[in-house]
N, C-alpha and C positions, 0 to 999 in steps of 0.2 A: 596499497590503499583499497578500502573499500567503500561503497555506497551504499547510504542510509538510506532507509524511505520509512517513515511514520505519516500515517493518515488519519484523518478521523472526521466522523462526522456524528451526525445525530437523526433517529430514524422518524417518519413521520408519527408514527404511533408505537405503543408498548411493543417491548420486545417478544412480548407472548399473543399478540393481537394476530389475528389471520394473513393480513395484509402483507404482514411482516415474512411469511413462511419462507417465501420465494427468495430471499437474502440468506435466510439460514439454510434453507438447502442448499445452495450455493457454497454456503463457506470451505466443508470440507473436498469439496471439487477445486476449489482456486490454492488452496493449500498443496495440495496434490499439484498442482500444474506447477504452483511456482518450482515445488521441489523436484520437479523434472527438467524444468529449463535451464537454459543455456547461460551462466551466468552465477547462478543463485548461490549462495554463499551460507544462511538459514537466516530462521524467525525466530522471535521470541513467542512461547506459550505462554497460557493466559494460568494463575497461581488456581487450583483445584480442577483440571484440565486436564484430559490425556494427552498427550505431544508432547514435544520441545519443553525445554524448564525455561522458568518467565525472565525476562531482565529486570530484575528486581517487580518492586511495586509499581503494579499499575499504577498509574493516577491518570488525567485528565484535564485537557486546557481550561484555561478561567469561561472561556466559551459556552462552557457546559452550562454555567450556572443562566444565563438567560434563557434556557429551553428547559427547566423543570425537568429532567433528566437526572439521576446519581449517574449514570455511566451511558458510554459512548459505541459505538462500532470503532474499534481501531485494528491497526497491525503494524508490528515493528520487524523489519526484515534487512539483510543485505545480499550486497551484488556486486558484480566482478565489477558493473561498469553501469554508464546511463544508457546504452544501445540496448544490454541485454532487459535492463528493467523495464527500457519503454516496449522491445517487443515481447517480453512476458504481459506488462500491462493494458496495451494496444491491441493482442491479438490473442485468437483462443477464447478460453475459458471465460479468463478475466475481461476480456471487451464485450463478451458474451455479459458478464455481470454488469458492465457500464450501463451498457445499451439497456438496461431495465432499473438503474439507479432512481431515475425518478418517480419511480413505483413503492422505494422502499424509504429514501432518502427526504427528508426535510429541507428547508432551505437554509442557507448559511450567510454569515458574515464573516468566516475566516477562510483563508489557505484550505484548500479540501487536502493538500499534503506538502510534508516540507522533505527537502534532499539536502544532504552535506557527505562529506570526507572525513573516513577516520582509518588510520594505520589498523594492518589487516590484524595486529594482536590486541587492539583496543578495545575495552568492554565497549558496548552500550546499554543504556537505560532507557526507560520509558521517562521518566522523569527529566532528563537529555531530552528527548525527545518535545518532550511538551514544550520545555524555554526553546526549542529550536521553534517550533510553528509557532509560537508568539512572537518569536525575535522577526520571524518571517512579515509575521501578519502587521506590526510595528513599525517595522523598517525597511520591508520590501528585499527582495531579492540580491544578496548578498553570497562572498565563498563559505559565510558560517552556516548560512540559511537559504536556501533555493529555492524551484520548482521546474519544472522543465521548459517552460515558457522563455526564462533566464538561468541556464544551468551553466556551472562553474566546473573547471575541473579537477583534477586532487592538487594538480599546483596552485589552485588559487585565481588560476586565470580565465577568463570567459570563455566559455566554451563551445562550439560549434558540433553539435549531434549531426554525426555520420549518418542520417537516413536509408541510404543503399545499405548500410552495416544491419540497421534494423529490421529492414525484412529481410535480409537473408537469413538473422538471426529468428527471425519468425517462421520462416520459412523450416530452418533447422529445425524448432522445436514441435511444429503439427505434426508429424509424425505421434509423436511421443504424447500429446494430447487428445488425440482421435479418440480413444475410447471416453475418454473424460469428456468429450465435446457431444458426441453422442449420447450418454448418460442427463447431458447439461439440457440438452433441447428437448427431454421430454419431461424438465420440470417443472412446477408450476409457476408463474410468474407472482 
């Protein structure tokens, strides 16, 4: 089995506004990390993109449409496990990007991400993706639909995150992030 993570959010202003830079410089820095770490399984690419080919067609939760937005910040990704995701997530690069979210980020009425289970030969979609963070945002955390607050595990049953698993697993991966971490702190916010 593997684990999904689909995000999204919507940014305070145009995705070409100055404000915004410090997110997109960021991006291909957190890409790089994930694909170094401990866990990572791959992403989906965005369709006219260098990288990865897309899971199918973009699209975008019904979310969108109350922020005057055509499209979103997103990423569709898997992972060995919910230890390896949260210390990719939690630490590094990527918590380096949290820690200034509020700078780039809007505010929200939905799930900023939804988790679930799928056999490790199993396509995914963005389109998956999207009914999964409605089903989330709808009906609350569930094994179809998650978050790590209430995560589930590939049986179906409630799950309890090893925390000593996830920093050792963070632990594991800064090596392998040092130069990315280094590059990351003299960006702009």
């Amino acid at each position: 089995m593997h684990l999904v993570l689909y995000n999204f959010g919507i940014p305070k202003e145009s995705f070409t506004a100055p404000g915004f830079e410090g997110f997109l410089l960021r991006e291909a820095f957190n890409f790089e990390a994930a694909s170094r770490a401990h866990g990572f399984r791959g992403r989906s690419g965005y369709k006219d993109e260098p990288g990865p080919d897309s899971w199918g067609e973009q699209v975008f939760p019904r979310f969108i449409r109350e922020t005057g937005f055509e499209a979103g910040t997103s990423s569709l990704s898997r992972w060995r496990d919910i230890e390896s995701l949260m210390a990719f997530s939690y630490s590094g690069v990527h918590a380096d990007a949290l820690k200034h979210a509020r700078n780039w980020m809007g505010p929200r009425s939905w799930p900023p991400l939804v988790l679930w289970w799928v056999a490790e030969d199993e396509a995914v979609s963005w389109a998956d993706a999207v009914r999964r963070l409605e089903y989330l945002h709808d009906h609350g955390p569930s094994a179809h639909a998650f978050h790590f607050k209430t995560p589930f595990g590939p049986d179906g049953e409630a799950y309890e995150i090893d925390r000593s698993l996830v920093r050792a697993i963070a632990a594991r991966n800064a090596p392998a992030q040092a130069d990315l971490m280094e590059a990351v702190g003299r960006l702009k916010i």
